[in-house]
LUMGU-166519 format. One line per 3 residues: their letters; for each residue z negated, x, y of C-alpha. Coordinates in Angstrom, 1 decimal, decimal comma, m for minus. Example, Ala and Ser with C-alpha at 12.3 -4.5 7.8 and 13.67 -1.06 7.14 Angstrom:
% LUMGU-166519
AS> m7,8 12,3 m4,5 ~ m7,1 13,7 m1,1
//
This chain:
% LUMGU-166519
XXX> 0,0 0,0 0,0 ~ 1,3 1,3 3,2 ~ m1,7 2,1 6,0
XXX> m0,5 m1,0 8,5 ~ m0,7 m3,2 5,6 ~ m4,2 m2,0 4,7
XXX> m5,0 m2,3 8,7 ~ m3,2 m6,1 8,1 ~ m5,3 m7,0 5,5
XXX> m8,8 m5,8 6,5 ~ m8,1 m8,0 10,2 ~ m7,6 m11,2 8,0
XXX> m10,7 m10,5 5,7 ~ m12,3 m10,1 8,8 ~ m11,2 m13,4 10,4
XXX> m12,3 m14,9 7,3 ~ m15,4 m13,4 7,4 ~ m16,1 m14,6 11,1
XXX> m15,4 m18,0 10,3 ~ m17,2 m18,1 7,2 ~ m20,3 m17,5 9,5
XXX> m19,0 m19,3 11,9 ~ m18,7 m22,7 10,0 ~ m22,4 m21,6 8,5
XXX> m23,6 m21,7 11,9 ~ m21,9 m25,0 12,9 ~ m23,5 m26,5 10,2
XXX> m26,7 m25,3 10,4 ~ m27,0 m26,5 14,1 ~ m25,2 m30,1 13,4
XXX> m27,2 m30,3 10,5 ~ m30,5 m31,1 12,7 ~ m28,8 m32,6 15,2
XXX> m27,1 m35,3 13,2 ~ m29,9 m36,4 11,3 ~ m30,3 m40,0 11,3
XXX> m33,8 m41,6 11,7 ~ m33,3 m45,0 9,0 ~ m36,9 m46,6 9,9
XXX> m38,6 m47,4 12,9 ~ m40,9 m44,8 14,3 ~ m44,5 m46,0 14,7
XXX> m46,6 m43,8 17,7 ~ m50,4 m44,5 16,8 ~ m52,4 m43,9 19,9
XXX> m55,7 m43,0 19,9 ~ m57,2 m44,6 22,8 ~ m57,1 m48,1 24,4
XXX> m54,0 m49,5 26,5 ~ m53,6 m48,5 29,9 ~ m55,0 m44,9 29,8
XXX> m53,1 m41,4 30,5 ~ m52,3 m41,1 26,7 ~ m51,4 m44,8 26,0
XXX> m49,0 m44,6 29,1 ~ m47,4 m41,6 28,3 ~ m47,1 m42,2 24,9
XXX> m44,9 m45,7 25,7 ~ m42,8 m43,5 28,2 ~ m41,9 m41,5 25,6
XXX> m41,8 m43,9 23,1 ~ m39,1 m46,1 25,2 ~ m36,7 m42,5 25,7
XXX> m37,0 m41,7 22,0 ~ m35,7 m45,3 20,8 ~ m32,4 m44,7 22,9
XXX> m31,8 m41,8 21,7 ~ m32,2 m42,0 18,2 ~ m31,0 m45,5 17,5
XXX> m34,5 m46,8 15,8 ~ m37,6 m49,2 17,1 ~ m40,5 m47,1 18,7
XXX> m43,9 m48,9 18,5 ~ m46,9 m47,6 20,1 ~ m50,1 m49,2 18,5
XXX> m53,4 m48,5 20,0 ~ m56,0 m47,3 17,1 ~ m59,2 m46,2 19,6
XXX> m62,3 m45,7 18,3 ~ m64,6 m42,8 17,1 ~ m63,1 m40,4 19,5
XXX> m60,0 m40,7 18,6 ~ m61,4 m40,0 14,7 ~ m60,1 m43,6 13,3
XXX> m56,6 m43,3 14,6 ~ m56,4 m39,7 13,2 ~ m57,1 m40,9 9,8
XXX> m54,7 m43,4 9,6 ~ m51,8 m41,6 10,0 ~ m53,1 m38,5 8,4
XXX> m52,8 m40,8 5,2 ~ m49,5 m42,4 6,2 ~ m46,9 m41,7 4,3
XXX> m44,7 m38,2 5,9 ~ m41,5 m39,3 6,3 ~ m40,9 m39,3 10,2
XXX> m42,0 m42,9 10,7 ~ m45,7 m42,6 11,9 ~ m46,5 m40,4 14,4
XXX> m49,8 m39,9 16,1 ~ m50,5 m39,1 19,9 ~ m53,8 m37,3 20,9
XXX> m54,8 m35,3 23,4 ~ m57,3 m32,1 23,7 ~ m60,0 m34,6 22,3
XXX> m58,3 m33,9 18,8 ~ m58,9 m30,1 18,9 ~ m63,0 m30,7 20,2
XXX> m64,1 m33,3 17,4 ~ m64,0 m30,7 14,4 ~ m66,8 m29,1 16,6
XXX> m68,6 m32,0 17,6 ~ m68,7 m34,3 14,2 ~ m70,0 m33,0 11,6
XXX> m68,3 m35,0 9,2 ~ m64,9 m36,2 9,7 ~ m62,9 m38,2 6,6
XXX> m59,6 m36,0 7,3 ~ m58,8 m32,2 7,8 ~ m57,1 m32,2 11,2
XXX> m55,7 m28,5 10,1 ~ m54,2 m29,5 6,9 ~ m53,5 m33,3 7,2
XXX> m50,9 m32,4 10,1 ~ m48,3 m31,0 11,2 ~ m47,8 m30,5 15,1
XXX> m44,2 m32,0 16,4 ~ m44,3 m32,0 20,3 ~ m46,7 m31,1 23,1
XXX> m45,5 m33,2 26,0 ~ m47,5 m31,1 28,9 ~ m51,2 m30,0 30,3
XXX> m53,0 m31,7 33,1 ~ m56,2 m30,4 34,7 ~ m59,4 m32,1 35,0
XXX> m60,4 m32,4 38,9 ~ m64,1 m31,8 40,3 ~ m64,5 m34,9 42,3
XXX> m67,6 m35,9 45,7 ~ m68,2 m39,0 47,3 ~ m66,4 m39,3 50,3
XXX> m69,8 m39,0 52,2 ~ m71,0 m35,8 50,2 ~ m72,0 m32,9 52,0
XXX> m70,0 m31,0 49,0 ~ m66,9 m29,7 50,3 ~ m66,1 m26,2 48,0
XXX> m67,3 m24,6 45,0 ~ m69,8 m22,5 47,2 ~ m71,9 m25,7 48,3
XXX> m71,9 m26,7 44,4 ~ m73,2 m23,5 43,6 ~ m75,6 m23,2 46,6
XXX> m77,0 m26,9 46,0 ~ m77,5 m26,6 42,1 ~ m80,7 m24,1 40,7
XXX> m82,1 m24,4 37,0 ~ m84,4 m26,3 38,2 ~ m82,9 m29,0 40,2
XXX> m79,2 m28,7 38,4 ~ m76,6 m31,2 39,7 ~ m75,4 m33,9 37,7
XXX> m71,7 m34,4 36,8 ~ m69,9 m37,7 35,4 ~ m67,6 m37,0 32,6
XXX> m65,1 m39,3 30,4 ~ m67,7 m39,4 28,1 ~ m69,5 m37,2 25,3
XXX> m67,0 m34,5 24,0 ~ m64,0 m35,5 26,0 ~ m62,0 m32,6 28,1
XXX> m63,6 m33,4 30,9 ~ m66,9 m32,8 29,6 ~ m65,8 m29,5 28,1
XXX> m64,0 m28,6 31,3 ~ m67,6 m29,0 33,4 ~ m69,6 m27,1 30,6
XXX> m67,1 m24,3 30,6 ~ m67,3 m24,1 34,9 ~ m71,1 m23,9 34,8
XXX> m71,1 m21,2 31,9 ~ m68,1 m19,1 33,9 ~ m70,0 m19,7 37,3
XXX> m73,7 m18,6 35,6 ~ m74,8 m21,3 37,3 ~ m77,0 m25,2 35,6
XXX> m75,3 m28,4 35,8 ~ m76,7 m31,9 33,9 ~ m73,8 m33,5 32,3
XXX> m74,1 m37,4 32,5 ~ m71,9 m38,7 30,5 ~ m69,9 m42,5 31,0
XXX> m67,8 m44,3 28,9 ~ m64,1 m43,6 30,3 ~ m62,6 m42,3 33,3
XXX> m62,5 m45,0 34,9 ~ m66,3 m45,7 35,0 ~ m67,4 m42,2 35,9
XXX> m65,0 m41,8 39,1 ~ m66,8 m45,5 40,4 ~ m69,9 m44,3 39,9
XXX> m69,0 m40,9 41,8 ~ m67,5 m43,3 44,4 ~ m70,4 m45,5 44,8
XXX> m72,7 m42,2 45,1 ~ m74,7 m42,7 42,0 ~ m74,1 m39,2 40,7
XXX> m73,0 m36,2 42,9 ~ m69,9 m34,4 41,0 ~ m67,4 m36,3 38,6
XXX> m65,5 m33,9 36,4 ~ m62,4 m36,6 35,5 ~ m58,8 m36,8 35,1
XXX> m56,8 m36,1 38,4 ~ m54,6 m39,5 37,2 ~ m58,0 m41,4 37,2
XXX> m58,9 m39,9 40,2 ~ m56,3 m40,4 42,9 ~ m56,1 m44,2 43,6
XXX> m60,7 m43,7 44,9 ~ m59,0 m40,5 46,7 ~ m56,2 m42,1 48,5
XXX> m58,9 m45,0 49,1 ~ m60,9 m42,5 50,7 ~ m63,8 m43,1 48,2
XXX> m63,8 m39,8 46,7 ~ m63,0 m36,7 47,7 ~ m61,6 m33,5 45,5
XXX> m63,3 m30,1 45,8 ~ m61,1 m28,0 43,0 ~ m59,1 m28,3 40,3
XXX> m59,3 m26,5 37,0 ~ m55,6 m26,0 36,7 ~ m54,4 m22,5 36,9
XXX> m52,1 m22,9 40,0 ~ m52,3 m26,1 42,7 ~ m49,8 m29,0 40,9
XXX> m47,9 m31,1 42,9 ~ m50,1 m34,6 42,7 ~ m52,8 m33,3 44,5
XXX> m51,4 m30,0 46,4 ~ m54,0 m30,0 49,3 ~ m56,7 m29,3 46,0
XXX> m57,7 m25,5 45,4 ~ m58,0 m24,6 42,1 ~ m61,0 m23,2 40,9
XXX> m60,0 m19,5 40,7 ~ m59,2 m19,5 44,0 ~ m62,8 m20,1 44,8
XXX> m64,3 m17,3 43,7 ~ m63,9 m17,7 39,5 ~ m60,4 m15,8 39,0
XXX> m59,1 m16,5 35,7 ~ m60,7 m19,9 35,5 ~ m58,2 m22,3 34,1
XXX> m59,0 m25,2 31,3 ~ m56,0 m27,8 30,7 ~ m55,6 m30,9 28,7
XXX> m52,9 m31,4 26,7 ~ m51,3 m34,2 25,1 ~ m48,6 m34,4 21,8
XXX> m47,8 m35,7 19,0 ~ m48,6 m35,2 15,4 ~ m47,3 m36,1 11,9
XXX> m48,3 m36,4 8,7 ~ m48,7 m32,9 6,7 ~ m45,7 m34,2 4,2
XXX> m43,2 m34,7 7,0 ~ m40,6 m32,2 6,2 ~ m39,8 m29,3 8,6
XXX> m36,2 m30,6 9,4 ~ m37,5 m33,9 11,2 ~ m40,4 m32,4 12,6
XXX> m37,7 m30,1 14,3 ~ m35,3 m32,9 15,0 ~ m38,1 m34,7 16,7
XXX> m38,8 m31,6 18,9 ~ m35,5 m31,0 20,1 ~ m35,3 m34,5 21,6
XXX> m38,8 m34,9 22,9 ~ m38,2 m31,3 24,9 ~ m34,6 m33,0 25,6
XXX> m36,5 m36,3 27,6 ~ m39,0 m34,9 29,2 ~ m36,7 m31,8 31,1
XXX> m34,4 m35,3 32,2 ~ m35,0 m34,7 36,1 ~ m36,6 m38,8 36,4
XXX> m38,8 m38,0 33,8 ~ m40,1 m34,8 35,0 ~ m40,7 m36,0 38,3
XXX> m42,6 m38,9 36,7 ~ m45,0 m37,0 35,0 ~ m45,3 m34,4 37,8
XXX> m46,7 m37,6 39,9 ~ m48,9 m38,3 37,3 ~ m50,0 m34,4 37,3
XXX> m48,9 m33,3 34,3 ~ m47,1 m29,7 34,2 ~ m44,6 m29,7 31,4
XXX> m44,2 m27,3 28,4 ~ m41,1 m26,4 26,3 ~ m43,0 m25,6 23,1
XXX> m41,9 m25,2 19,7 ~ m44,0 m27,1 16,6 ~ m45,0 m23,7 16,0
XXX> m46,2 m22,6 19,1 ~ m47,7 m25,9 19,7 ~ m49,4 m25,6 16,1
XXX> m51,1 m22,0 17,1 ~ m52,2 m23,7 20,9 ~ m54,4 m26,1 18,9
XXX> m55,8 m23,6 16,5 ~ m56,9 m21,5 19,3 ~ m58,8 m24,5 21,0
XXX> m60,0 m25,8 17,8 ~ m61,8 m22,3 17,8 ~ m62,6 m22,4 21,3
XXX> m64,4 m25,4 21,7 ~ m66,4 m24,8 18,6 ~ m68,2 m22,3 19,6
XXX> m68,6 m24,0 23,5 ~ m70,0 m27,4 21,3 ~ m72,4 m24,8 19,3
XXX> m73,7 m23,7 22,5 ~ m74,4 m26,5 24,3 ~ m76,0 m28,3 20,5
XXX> m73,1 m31,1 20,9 ~ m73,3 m32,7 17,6 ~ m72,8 m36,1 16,6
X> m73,4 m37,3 12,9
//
């Protein structure tokens, strides 16, 4: 064989090789992309209507059904922390069709309760985290708090301040724990039964610091009930950008986040989880939806399962030693 034809036939095996890898390629990136959800997908909330999660959960929910061609249902499971909804679907059956929306609150119970009928490491599998959003450190409007150096300079050992939280083990709790443990500094944690019910009592002056969600917090603020002293974001966000964070008050590095995503049964094959992902990350980087949750303070994340997976490891670990400390425990 002459050399050109050698040179002839190496370029075509080439080719062929190329688009051997090619089609392999094609196919593996169609092959998620064209999966076909054939039952309707059931969200189980872990909270009651009309909160952060619930609302979130039904904006995504709505997105989701467009673009995959199936029913989304969110169904409200609340109870026990969030411990009742979690066991539900962590014994539903892993085929893409249940799904289960939590927040941070999922990654502090393994500390808190010391029995729980479900292994929130080994019953899951983590699918989408939608975003973060800071807790806020809220004053009645007539306070003579303004900044985290009059909270510091009005609380002692002796005399510690109280703070409202969502309620025993929520974020919010956490979040003011963790600022009096990074500030050295005694604050009495007096805990309500929601959001809701600790902002009105900040607002009607029957406790001096809230520690709540900044989406539970704004309507008081723009009321002029309340007023916000910091944020424990890591940078100002864009609902409330006239709020210092904490770390620019004197605690640099300060920075505690809840986040909120979804979950599926351990048994729900890789492929959907992954299918799942790419569209979640697909609706909320939509510019409408981005500046809807930005409203709502949320700061959005492009996560994998994976990466989402090892985020709540890492708090799971976190907030068990934090509940150790402070003797959180709840039968």
């Amino acid at each position: 064989m002459s050399s050109t034809s050698k040179r002839r036939g190496l370029v075509v095996l080439a080719a062929a090789v190329v688009a051997t890898a090619c089609a392999g390629l094609w196919q593996a990136r169609t092959g998620t992309a064209a999966m076909r959800f054939e039952k309707p997908i059931t969200i189980v909330v872990t909270f009651p209507p009309g909160g952060g999660t619930d609302l979130l959960a039904r904006k995504l929910g709505a997105e989701l059904q467009q673009r995959i061609g199936q029913t989304v249902v969110v169904e409200n499971r609340p109870g026990a922390s969030g411990n009742i909804g979690a066991r539900e679907v962590a014994q539903a059956k892993g085929d893409g069709s249940t799904l289960l929306m939590v927040n941070s609150t999922f990654a502090i119970n393994p500390g808190v309760y010391r029995h729980l009928d479900f292994d929130p490491q080994k019953d899951f599998k983590a699918v989408f985290n939608a975003g973060t959003i800071a807790s806020v450190l809220v004053v009645p409007a007539s306070s003579s708090i303004h900044s985290m150096a009059d909270v510091l300079a009005k609380t002692s050992k002796a005399l510690p301040l109280g703070f409202a939280s969502c309620g025993n083990g929520t974020p919010q709790h956490m979040a003011g724990e963790m600022l009096a443990q990074a500030a050295r500094t005694h604050l009495q944690h007096v805990p309500y039964k929601g959001c809701g019910p600790a902002v009105t009592a900040v607002a009607a002056a029957q406790v001096p610091l809230g520690m709540v969600t900044a989406s539970s917090a704004a309507p008081l603020m723009e009321a002029g009930r309340i007023r916000a002293i910091a944020i424990t974001a890591p940078k100002r966000v864009a609902q409330m950008p006239q709020v210092p964070v904490v770390a620019e008050q004197g605690l640099k590095g300060f920075a505690v986040q809840q986040w909120h995503g979804l979950l599926a049964p351990a048994a729900t094959p890789d492929a959907v989880v992954a299918r799942l992902n790419q569209v979640l990350n697909e609706i909320v980087q939509q510019p409408a939806m981005q500046q809807a949750l930005g409203q709502q303070g949320y700061s959005l994340l492009e996560q994998t399962p994976q990466q989402f997976a090892q985020q709540i490891q890492a708090d799971m670990q976190r907030y068990a030693l934090l509940s150790e400390s402070l003797g959180l425990k709840v039968d």
